[in-house]
N, C-alpha and C positions, 0 to 999 in steps of 0.2 A: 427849097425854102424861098419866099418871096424875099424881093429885093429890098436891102437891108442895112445892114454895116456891120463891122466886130469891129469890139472892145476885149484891148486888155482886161484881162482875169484880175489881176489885184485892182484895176481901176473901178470896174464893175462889182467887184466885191464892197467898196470902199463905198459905190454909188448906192448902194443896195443897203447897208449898213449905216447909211446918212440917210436912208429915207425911213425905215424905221426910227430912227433916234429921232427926228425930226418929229416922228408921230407921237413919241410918248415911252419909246422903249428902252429898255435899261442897255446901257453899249453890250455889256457882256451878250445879254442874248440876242441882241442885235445882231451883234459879231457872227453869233452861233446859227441862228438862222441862215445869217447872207452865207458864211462857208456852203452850208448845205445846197441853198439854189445854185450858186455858181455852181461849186461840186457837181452838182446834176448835167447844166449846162455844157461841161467841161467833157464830159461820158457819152453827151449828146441825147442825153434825157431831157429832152427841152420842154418836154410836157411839166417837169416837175422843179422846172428853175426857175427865171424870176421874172418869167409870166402871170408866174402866181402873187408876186407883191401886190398890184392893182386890188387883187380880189382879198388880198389876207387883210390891209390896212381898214377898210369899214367895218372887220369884226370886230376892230376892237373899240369901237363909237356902237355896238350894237348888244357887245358882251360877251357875242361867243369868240372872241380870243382876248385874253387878260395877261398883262402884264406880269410879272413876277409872281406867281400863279405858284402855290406852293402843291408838293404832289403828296397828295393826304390818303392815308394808308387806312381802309375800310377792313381788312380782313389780310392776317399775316400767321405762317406758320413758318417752320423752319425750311419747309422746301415751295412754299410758294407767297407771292405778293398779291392783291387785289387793289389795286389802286383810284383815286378819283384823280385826274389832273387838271380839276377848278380852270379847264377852259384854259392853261397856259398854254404856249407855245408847242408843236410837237415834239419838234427837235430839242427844246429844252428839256421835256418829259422824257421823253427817249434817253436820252444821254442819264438822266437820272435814274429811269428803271434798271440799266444796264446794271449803274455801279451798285445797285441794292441786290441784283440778282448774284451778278458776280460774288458777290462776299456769299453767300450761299451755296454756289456753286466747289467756291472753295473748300464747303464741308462737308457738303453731300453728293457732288459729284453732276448732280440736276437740279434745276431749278425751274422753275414756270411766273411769267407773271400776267398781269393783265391791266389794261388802261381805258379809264372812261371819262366821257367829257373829254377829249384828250383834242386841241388845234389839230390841224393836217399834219402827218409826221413827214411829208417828203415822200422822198422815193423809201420805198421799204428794204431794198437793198441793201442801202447805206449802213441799216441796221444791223443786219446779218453777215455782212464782210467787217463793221467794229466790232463784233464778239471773236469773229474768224481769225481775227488779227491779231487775240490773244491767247491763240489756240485752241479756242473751245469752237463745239458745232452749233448754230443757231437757228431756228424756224421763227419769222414772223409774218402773223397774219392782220389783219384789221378789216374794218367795215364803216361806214358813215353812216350809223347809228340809226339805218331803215330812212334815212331822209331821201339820201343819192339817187336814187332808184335811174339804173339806166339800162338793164340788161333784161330782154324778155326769154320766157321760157322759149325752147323747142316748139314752134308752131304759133305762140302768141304774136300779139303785135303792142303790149302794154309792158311799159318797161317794170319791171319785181325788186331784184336785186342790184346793189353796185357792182362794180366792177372786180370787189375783194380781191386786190391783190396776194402773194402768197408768195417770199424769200426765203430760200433756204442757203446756207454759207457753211463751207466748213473749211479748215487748215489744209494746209499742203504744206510743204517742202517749200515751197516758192511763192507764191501769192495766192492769197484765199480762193476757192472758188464758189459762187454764188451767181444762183440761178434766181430772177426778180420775176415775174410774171402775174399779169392779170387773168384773171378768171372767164373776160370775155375776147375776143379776137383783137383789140388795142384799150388800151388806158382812156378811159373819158378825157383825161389830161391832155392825149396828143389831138382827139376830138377838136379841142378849146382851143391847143396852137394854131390847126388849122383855121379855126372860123375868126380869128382874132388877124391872122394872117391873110383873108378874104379868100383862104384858098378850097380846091374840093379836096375831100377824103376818098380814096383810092377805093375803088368796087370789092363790096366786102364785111365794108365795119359795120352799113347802116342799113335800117328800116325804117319809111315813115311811122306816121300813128296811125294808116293804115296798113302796116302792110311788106308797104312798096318798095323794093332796093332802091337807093336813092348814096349819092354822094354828096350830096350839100350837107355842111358841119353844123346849119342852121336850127336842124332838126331836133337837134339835141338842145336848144336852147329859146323851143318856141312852144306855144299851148295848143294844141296838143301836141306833148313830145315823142319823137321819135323814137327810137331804142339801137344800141350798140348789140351788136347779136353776140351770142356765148362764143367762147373758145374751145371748139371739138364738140360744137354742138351738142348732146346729151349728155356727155363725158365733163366738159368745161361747165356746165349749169350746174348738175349733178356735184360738183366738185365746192363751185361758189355756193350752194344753197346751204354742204354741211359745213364750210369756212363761219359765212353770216350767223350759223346756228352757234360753232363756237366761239366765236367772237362776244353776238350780242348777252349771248347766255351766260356766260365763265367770267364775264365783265361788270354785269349790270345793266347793260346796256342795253337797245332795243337791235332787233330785225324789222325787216319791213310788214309789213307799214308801219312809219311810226306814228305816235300822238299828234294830232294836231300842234302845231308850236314847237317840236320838239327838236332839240339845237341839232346843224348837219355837221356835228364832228366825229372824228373817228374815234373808235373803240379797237384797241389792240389785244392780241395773245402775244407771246414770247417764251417760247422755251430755250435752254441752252443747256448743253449737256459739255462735260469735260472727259473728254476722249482717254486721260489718263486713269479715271475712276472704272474704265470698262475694262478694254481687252489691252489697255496702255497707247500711250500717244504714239509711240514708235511704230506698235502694229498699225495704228489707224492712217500714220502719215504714209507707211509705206504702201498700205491700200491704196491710199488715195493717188500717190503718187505711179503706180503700179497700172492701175485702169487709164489714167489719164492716159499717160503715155502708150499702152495700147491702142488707146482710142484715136490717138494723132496719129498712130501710125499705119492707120489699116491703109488698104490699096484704094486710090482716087480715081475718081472718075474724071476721063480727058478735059483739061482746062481747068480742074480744081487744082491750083498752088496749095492748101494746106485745110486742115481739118479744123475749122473753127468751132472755139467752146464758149460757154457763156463767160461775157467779160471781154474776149478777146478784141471787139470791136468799139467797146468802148474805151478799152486802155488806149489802142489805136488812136482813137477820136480825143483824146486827153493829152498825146504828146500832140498831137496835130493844132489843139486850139490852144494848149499853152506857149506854144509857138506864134500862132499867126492872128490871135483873138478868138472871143467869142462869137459866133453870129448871130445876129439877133434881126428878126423881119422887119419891115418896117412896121407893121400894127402892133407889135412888142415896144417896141423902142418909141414910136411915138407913145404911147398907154404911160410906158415909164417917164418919159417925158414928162407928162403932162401930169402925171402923179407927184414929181419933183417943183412944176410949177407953184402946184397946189398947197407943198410944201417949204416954199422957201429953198429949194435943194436944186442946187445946178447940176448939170450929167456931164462927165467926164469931157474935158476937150479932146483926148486923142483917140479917135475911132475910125478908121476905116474903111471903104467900102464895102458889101460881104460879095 
């Protein structure tokens, strides 16, 4: 990370929550967003924390993110939802699909829902370890509604699809476990940190718009665009193009290309299933717990200390920055700065060097 500072977590929670409010946003969700970037921040998903403030506060002088945004139900049966979320918040929508699906969940064992027009939901993660947490299993996927376009086919040099991320969560004995991944070799997100940070991205992520392997994060935000290349090449494409298809299809929403004009927010899927309606919770927790611990335990190869699983590295990086602060680059921090200026909203006095 470029040179920087960390900020205490509740300070920067509080900084982040005063600059929405500042803009127009109701505290409650104020509140509920800032948990969520910090949240990110704190896991070391710094792509999806509050780098994002800058870019999220014009949507809503533009329309595509609305305030108190009510989540308007197009199409409902007993075991699924279709929802519009009128451009509110993600994390407000989100947190609202959950508890509509859950009561469903409770009678039929499964549930599905979907979200259109829906602001940026965050890291998708989050989503799938809060169902995990009330012992049900979860898959979430989304799409940016054919706007995003960053990822080129196998052999192209023109970016097609986003990056559709793809979360799956389910219960343990112990702490949920939940695998979050993008569809192409990094998150456009961590893209963003980089080029905001003035730094390169690692040999790997990028192509020009001809072509060319290149490291500059520029690429991704200049005419003609670069493109983020797939993850597992034919397999990772192959994987994001049927995501995009259920997403935009099952939702309402668009795949790429979209319409001229057509807003860049995300369209989700969600399912959740209740592990006691199948083979019972008990069987499913002792599975779960059963493989895991095989799998930590096979023989390592010299100099590996231990078998790491998803999650594992960010719980790590969570006691680490609730301890010592956030870090944040300086292109981060000046951005929020200067967002705060704009705002009337001072930034925290006590930070750190990083």
């Amino acid at each position: 990370m470029a040179s920087g500072i960390r900020v205490d977590a509740d300070s920067l929670e509080r900084f982040a929550s005063s600059l929405f409010q500042a803009a127009g946003v109701p505290s409650e969700e104020a509140d509920l967003v800032s948990s969520s970037l910090v949240g990110s921040n704190l896991r070391g998903h710094d792509s999806h924390g509050v780098v994002r403030i800058p870019r999220y506060l014009p949507l809503l002088k533009t329309g595509e993110l609305v305030v108190a945004a009510d989540l308007v139900v197009r199409s409902e049966t007993p075991a699924m939802i279709c929802a519009d979320a009128a451009f509110g918040f993600g994390m407000v929508q989100m947190t609202r699909l959950i508890e509509r699906l859950e009561a469903k969940v409770d009678v039929l064992g499964v549930a599905c829902g979907t979200l259109v027009r829906c602001g940026h939901v965050g890291r998708v993660g989050e989503w799938a370890e809060a169902v995990a947490k009330r012992g049900r299993a979860a898959l979430v996927t989304v799409n940016d509604n054919g706007v995003l376009k960053c990822v080129a086919p196998p052999g192209g040099t023109e970016p097609t699809v986003s990056t559709n991320p793809i979360a799956i969560g389910v219960p343990t004995s112990d702490q949920p476990l939940v695998v979050d991944i993008s569809t192409s070799v990094v998150a456009n997100g961590k893209v963003l940190v980089q080029h905001v940070a003035g730094q390169p991205c690692p040999e790997g992520w990028l192509i020009d718009a001809d072509g060319n392997p290149t490291t500059d994060p520029a690429v991704r935000f200049s005419d003609p665009r670069g493109t983020i290349l797939p993850m597992g090449d034919y397999k990772g494409f192959g994987l994001s193009l049927l995501l995009d298809i259920l997403v935009g299809g099952l939702s309402g929403g668009s795949c790429p290309p979209a319409a001229e004009g057509a807003p860049g927010t995300n369209n989700v899927l969600l399912v959740v299933w209740d592990p006691e309606r199948f083979a019972g919770t008990g069987h499913f927790l002792g599975e779960a717990d059963k493989l895991i611990e095989f799998v930590r335990g096979v023989n390592r190869k010299p100099g590996v200390e231990a078998i790491r699983l998803a999650g594992d590295r960010s719980a790590a990086t969570m006691v680490e920055r609730l301890a010592e602060g956030v870090p944040l680059d300086s292109g981060t921090w000046d951005s929020l700065c200067e967002t705060g200026r704009g705002l009337g909203v001072d930034p925290p006095t006590t930070r750190t060097p990083a």
